[in-house]
ChimeraX commands (.cxc) that place a marker at each C-alpha (Angstrom):
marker #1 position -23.66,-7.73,-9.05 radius 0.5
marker #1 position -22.36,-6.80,-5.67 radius 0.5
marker #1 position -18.42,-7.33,-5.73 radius 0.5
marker #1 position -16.24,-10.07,-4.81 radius 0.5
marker #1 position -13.26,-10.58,-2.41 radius 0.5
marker #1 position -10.58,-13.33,-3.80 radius 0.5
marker #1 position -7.81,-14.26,-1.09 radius 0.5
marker #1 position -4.84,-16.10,-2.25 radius 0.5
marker #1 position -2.65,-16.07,1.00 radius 0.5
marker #1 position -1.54,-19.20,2.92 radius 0.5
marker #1 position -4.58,-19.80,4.76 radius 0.5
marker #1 position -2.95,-19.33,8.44 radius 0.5
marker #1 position -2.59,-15.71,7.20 radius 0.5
marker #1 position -5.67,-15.24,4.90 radius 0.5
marker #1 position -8.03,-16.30,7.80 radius 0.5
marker #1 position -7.30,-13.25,10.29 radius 0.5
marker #1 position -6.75,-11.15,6.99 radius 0.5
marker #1 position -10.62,-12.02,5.99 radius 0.5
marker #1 position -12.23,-11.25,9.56 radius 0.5
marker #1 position -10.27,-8.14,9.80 radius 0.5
marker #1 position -11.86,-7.34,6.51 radius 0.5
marker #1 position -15.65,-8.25,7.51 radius 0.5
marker #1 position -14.77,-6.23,10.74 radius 0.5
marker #1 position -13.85,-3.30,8.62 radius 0.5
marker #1 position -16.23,-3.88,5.40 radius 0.5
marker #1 position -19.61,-5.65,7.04 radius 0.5
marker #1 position -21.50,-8.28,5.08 radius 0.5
marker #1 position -18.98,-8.87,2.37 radius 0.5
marker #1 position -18.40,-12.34,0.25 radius 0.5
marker #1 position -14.92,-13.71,0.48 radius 0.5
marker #1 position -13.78,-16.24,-1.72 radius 0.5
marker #1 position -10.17,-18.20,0.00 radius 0.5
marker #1 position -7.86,-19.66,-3.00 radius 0.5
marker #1 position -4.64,-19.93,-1.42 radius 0.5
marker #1 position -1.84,-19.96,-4.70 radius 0.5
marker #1 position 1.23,-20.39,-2.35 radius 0.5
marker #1 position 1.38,-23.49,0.11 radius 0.5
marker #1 position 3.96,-23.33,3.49 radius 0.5
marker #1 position 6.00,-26.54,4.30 radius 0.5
marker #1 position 8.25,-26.09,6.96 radius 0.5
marker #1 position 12.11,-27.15,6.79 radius 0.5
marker #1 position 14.48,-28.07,8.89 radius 0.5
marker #1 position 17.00,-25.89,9.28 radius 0.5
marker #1 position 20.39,-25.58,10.69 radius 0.5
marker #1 position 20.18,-21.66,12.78 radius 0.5
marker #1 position 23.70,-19.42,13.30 radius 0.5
marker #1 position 24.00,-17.74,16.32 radius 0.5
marker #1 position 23.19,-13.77,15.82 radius 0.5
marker #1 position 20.71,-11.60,16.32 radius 0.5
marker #1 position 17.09,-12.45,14.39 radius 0.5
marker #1 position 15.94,-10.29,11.04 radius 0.5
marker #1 position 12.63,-11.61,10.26 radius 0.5
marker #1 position 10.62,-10.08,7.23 radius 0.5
marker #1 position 7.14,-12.54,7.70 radius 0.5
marker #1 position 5.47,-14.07,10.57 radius 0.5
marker #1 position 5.70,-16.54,8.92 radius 0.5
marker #1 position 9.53,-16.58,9.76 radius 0.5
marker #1 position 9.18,-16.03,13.19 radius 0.5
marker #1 position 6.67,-19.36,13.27 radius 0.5
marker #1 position 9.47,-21.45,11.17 radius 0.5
marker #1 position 12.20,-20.38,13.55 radius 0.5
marker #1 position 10.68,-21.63,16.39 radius 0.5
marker #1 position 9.58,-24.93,14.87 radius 0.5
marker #1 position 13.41,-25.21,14.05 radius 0.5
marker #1 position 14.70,-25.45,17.53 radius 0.5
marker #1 position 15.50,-21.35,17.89 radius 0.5
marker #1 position 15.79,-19.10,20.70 radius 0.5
marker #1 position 12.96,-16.85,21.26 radius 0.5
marker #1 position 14.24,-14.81,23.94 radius 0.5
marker #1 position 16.41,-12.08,23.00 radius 0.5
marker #1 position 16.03,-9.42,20.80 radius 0.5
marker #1 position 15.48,-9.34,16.90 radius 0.5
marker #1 position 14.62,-7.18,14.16 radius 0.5
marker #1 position 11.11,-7.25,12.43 radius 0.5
marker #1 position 10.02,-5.65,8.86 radius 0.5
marker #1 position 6.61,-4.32,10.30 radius 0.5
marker #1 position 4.11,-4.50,12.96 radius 0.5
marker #1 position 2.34,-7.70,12.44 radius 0.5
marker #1 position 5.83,-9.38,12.53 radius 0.5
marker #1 position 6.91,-7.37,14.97 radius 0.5
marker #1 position 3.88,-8.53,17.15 radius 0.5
marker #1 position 4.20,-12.07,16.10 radius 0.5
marker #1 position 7.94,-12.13,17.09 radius 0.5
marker #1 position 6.50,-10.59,20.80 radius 0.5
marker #1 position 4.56,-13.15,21.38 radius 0.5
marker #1 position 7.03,-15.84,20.42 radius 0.5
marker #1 position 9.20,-14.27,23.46 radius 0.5
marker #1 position 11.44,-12.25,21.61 radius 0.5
marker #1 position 12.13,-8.58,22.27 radius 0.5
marker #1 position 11.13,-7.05,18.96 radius 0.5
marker #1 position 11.72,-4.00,16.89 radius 0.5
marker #1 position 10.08,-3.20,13.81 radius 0.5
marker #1 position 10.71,-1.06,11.26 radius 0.5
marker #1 position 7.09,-0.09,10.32 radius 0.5
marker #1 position 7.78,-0.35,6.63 radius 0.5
marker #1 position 9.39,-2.66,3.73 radius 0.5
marker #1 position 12.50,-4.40,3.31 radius 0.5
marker #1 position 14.12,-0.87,2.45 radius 0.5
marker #1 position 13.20,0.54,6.10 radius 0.5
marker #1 position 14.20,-2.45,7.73 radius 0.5
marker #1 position 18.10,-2.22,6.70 radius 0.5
marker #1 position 17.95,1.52,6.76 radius 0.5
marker #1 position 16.71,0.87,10.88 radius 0.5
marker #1 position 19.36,-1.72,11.27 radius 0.5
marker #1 position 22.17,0.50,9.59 radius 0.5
marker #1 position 21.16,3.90,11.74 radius 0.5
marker #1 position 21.14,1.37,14.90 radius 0.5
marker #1 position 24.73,1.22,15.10 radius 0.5
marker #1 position 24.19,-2.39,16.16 radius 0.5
marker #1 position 27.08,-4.30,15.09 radius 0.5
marker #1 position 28.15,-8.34,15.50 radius 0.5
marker #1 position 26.54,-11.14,13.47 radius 0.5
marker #1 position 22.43,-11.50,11.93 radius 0.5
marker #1 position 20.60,-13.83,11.12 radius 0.5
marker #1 position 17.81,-13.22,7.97 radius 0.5
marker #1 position 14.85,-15.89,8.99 radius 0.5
marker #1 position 13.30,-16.00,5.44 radius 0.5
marker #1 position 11.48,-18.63,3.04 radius 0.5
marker #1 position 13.12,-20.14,-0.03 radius 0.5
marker #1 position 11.82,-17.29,-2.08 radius 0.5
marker #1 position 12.51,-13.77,-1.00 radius 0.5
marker #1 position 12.29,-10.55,-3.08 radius 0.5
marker #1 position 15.28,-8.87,-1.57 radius 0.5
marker #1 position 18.92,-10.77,-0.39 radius 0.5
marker #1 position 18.95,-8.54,3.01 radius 0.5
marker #1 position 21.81,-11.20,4.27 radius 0.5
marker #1 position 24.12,-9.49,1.14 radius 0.5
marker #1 position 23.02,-6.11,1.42 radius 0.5
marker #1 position 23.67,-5.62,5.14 radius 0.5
marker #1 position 26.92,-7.91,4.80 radius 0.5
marker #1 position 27.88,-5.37,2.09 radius 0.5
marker #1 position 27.26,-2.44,4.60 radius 0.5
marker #1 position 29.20,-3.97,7.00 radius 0.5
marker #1 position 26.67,-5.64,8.97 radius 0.5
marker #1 position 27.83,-9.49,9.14 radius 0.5
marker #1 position 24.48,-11.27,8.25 radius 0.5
marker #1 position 23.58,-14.56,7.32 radius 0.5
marker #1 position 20.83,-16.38,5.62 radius 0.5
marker #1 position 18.30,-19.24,7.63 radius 0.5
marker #1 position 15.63,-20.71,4.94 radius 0.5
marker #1 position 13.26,-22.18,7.01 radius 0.5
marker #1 position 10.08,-22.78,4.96 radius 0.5
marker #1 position 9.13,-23.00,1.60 radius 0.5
marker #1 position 6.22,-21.73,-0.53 radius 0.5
marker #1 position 5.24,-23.89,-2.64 radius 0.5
marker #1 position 2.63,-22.90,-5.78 radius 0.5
marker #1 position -0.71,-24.67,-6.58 radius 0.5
marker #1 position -3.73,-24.15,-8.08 radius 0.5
marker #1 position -6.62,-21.88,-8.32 radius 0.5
marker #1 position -9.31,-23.47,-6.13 radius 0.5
marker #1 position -12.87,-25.03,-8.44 radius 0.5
marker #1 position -14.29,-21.73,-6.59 radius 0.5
marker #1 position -12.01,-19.36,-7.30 radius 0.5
marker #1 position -12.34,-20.57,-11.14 radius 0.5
marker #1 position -15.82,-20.01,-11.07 radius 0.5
marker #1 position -15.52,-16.55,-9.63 radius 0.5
marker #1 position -13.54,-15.39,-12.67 radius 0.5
marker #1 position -15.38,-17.01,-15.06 radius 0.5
marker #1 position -18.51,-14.89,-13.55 radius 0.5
marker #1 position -19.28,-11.19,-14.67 radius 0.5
marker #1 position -19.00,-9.96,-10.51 radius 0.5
marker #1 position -16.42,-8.00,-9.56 radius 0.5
marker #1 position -13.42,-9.94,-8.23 radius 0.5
marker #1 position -11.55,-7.23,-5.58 radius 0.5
marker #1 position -8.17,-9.14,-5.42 radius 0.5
marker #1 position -5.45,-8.14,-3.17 radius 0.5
marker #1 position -1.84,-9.28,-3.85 radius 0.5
marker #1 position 1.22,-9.62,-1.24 radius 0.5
marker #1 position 3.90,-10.64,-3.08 radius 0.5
marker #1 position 5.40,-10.36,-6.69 radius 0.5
marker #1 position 5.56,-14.43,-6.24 radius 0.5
marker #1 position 1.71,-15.05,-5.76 radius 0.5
marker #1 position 0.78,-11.91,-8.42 radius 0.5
marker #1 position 3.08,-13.88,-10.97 radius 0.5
marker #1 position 0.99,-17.07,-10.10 radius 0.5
marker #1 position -2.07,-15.48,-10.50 radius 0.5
marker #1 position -1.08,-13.97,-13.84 radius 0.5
marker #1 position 0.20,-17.56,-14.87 radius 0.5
marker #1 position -3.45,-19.01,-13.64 radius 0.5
marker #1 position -5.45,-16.35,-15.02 radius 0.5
marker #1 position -3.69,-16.21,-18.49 radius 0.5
marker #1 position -4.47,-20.05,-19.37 radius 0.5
marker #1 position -7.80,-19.59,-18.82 radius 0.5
marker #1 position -9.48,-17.69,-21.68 radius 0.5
marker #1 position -12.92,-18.01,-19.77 radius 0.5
marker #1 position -11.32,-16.08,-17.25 radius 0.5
marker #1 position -13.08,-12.47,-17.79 radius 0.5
marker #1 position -14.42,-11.01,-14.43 radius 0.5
marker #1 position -13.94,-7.15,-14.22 radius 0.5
marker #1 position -10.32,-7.48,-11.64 radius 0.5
marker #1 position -9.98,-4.92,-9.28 radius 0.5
marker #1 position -6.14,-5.22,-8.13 radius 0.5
marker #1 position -4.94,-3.90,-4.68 radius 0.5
marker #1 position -1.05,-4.70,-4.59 radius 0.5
marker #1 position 1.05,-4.50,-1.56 radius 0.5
marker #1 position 3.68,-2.54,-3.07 radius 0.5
marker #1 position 5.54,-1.47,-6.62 radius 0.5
marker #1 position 6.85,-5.09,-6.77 radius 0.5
marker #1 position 3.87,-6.68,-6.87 radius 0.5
marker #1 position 2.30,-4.16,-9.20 radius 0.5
marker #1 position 5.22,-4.84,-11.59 radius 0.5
marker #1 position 4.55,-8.46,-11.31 radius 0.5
marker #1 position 1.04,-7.96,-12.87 radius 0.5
marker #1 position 2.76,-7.24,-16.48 radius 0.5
marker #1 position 0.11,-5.90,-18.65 radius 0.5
marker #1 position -3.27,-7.43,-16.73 radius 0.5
marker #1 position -6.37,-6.22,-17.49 radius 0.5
marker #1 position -8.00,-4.90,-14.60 radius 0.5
marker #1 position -10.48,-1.83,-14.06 radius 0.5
marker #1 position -8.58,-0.75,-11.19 radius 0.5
marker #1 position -5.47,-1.46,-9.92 radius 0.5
marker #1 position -4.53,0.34,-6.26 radius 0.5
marker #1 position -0.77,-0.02,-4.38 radius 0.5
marker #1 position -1.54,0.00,-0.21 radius 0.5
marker #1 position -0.78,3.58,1.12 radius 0.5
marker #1 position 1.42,1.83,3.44 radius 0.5
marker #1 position 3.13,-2.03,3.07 radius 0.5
marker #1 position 1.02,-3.75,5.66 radius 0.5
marker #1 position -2.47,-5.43,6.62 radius 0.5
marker #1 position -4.17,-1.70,7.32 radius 0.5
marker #1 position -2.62,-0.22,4.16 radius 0.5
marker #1 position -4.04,-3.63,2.41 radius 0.5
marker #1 position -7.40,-3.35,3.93 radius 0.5
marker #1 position -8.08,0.16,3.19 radius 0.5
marker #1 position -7.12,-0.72,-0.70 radius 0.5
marker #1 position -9.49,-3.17,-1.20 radius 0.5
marker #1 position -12.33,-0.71,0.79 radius 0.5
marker #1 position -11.51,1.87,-1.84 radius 0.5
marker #1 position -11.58,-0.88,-4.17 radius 0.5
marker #1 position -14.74,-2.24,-3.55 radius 0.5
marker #1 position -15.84,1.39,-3.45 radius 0.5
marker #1 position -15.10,1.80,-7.03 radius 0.5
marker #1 position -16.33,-1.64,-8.31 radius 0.5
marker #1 position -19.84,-1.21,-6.43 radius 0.5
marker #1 position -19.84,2.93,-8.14 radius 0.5
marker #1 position -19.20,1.15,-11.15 radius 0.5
marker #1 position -22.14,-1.40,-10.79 radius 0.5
marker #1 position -24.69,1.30,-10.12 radius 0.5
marker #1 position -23.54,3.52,-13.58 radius 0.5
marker #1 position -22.69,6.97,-14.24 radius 0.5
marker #1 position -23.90,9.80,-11.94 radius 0.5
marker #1 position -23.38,7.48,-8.78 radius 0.5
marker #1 position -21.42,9.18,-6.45 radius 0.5
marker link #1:1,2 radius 0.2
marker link #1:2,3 radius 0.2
marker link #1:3,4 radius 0.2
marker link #1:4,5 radius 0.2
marker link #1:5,6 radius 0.2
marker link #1:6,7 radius 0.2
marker link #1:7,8 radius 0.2
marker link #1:8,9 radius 0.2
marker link #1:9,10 radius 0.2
marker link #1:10,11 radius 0.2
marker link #1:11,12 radius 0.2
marker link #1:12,13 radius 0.2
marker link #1:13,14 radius 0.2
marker link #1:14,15 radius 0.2
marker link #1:15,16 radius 0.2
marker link #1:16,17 radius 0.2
marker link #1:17,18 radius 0.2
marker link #1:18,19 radius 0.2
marker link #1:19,20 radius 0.2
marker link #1:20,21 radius 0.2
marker link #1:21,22 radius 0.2
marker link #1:22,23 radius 0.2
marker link #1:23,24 radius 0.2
marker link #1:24,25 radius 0.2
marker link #1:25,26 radius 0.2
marker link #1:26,27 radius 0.2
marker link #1:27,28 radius 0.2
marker link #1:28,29 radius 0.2
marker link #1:29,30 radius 0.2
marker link #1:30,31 radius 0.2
marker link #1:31,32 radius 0.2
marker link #1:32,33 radius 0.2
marker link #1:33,34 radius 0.2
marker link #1:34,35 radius 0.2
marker link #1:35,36 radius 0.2
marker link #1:36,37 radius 0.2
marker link #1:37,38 radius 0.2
marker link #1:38,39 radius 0.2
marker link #1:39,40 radius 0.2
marker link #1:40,41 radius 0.2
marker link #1:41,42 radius 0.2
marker link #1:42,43 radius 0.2
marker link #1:43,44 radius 0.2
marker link #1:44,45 radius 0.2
marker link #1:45,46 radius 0.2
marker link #1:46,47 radius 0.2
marker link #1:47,48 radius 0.2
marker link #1:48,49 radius 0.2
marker link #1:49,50 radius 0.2
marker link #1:50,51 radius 0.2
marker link #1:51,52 radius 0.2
marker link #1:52,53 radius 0.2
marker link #1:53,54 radius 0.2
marker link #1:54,55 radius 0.2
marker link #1:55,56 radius 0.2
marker link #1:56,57 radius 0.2
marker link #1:57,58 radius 0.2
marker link #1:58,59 radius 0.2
marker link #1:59,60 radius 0.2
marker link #1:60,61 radius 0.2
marker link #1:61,62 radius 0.2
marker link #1:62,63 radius 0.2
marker link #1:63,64 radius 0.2
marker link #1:64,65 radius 0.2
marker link #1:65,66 radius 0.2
marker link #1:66,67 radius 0.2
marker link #1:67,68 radius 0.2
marker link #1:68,69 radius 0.2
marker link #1:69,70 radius 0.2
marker link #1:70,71 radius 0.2
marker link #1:71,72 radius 0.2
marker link #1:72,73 radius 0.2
marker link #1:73,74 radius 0.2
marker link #1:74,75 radius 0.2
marker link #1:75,76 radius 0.2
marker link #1:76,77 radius 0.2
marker link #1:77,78 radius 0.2
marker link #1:78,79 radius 0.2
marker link #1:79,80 radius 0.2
marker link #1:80,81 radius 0.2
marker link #1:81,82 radius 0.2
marker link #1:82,83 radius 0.2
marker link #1:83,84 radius 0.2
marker link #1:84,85 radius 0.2
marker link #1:85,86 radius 0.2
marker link #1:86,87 radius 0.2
marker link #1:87,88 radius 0.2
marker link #1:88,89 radius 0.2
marker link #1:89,90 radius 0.2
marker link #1:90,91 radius 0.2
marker link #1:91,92 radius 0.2
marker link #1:92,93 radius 0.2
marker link #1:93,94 radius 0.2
marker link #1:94,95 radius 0.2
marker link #1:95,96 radius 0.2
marker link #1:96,97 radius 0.2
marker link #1:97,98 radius 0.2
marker link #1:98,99 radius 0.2
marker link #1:99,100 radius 0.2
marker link #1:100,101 radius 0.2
marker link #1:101,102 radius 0.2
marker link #1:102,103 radius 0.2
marker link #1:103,104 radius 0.2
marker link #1:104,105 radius 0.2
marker link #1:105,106 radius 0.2
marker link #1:106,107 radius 0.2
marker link #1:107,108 radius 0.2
marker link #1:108,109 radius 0.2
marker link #1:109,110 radius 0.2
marker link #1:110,111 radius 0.2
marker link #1:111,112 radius 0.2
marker link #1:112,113 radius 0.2
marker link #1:113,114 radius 0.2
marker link #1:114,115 radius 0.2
marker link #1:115,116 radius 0.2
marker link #1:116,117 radius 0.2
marker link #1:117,118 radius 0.2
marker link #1:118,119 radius 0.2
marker link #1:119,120 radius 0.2
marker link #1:120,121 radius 0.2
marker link #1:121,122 radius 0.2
marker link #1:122,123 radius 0.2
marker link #1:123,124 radius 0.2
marker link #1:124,125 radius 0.2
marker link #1:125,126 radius 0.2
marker link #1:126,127 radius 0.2
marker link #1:127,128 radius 0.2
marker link #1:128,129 radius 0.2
marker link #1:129,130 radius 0.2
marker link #1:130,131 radius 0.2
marker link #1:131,132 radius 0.2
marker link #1:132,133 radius 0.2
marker link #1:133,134 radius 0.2
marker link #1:134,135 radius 0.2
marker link #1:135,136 radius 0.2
marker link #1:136,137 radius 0.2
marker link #1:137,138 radius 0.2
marker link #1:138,139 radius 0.2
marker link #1:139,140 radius 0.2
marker link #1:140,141 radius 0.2
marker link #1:141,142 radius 0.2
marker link #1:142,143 radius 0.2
marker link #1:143,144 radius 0.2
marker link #1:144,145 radius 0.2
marker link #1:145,146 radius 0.2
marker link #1:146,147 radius 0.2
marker link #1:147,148 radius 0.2
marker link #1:148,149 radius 0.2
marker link #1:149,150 radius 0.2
marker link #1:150,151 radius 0.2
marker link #1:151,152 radius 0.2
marker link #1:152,153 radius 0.2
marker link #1:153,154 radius 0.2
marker link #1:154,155 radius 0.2
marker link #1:155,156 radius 0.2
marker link #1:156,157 radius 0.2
marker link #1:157,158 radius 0.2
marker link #1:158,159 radius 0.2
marker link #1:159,160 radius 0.2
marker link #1:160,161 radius 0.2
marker link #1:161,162 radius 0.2
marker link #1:162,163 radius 0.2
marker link #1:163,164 radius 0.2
marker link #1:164,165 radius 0.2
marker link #1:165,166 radius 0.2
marker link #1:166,167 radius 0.2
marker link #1:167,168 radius 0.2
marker link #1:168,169 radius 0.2
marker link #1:169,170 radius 0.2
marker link #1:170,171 radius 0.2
marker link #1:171,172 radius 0.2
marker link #1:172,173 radius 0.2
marker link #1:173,174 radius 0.2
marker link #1:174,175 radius 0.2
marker link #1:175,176 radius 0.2
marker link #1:176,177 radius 0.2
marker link #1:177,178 radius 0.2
marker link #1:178,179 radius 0.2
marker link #1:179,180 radius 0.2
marker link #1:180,181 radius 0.2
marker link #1:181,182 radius 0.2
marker link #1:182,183 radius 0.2
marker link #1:183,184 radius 0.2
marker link #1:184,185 radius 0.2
marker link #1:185,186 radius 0.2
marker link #1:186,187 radius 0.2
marker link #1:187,188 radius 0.2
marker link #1:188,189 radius 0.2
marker link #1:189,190 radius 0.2
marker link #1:190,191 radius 0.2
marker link #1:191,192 radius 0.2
marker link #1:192,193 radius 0.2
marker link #1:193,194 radius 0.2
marker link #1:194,195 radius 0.2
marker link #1:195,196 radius 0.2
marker link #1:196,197 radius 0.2
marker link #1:197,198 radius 0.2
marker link #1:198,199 radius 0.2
marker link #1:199,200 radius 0.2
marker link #1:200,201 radius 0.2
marker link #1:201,202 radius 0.2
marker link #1:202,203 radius 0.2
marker link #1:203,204 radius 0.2
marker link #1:204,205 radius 0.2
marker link #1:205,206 radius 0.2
marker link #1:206,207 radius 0.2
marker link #1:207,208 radius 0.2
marker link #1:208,209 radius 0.2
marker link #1:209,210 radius 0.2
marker link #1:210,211 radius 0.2
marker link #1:211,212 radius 0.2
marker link #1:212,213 radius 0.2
marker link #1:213,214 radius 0.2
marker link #1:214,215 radius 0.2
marker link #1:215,216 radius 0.2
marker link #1:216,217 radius 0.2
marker link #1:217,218 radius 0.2
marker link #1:218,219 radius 0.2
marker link #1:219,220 radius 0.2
marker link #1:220,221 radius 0.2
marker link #1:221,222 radius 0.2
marker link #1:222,223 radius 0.2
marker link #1:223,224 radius 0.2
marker link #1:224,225 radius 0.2
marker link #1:225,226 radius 0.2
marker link #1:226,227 radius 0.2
marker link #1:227,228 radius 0.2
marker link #1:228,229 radius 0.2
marker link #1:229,230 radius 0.2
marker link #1:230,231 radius 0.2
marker link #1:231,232 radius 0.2
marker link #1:232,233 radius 0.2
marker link #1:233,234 radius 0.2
marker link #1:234,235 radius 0.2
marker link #1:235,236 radius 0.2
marker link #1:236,237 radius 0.2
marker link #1:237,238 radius 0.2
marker link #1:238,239 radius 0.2
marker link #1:239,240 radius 0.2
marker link #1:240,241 radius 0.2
marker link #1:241,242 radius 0.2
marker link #1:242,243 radius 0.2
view
């Protein structure tokens, strides 16, 4: 059986994700089950210059009344590109949350930021810069809120294809876990491409055939995963001595 993508991003993100994929991939089936769900909050912005670790952020900044046009700090490229767009002047860090602080800390920048985040973020950068003497508040501006596996998506895993499944966050890998783990039916072969350490730690004990971390935290570094990915659960479909 020829292998299976299963997206579980927000769909504003899992959209461009998916026809970067069939750009990169070809004829591929992808299967959209979004586990997290973004409602947008109202939210009262400091002054300060911008840290945003999502576009996601940027988006709910905007929608919250903020001013795009001076300069801010971005986590990687696609937020970095995102935050462009929106007006500001951006600079990215090309990495994780560890690279981002380490950039703002060699920048010498002082005076007051501003972390644009969602309720649920893996790292507090607003105390770790504070604590390096970079004054830095916190502006929540969305939420993700968890749901369900999708009808589809259930079916998938109850099937004997090969589910490719890439992960983002430790948030949405603990929600899958949760999902998959009350459903004993559950029992396609998983092959597991996780954004970074986090999200592979998230995971516990799964059982999957394969389980890859990105090269590099971002949507290349995801996309190549899930090629090797499908590269091993398509060698593993035609039996020993494929190559």
């Amino acid at each position: 059986m020829k292998p299976v993508i299963l997206l579980t991003r927000p769909d504003t993100a899992a959209r461009p994700f998916a026809d970067a994929l069939r750009a990169q991939l070809g004829a591929v089936r992808i299967v959209q089950s979004p586990l997290l769900r973004i409602e947008w909050l109202a939210a009262d912005l400091p002054g300060g210059v911008p840290i945003f670790t999502s576009p996601r952020a940027v988006e709910g900044f905007v929608r919250a009344g903020g001013d795009a046009g001076g300069g801010c700090w971005c986590v990687g490229d696609a937020t970095a590109r995102a935050a462009t767009e929106a007006g500001f002047t951006a600079r990215s860090a090309s990495g994780d949350a560890r690279a981002l602080v380490a950039a703002i800390l060699e920048s010498g920048e002082a005076g007051l930021f501003v972390h644009v985040r969602g309720r649920h973020a893996i790292a507090d950068l607003a105390a770790i810069l504070s604590d390096a003497g970079r004054e830095t508040r916190s502006a929540v501006v969305y939420d993700q809120v968890t749901q369900p596996l999708t009808p589809e998506a259930r079916s998938l895993l109850h099937g004997k294809a090969p589910v490719v499944l890439p992960l983002f966050s430790p948030r949405t890998a603990r929600q899958f876990v949760k999902e998959y783990r009350a459903d004993p039916a559950m029992r396609a072969p998983l092959f597991i491409a996780a954004m970074s350490a986090a999200v592979r730690d998230a995971l516990g004990d799964i059982d999957a055939r394969a389980l890859s971390i990105a090269a590099h935290p971002d949507a290349q570094g995801m996309r190549d995963a899930v090629q090797g990915l499908i590269d091993a659960a398509r060698r593993l479909e035609a039996g020993p001595g494929h190559k």
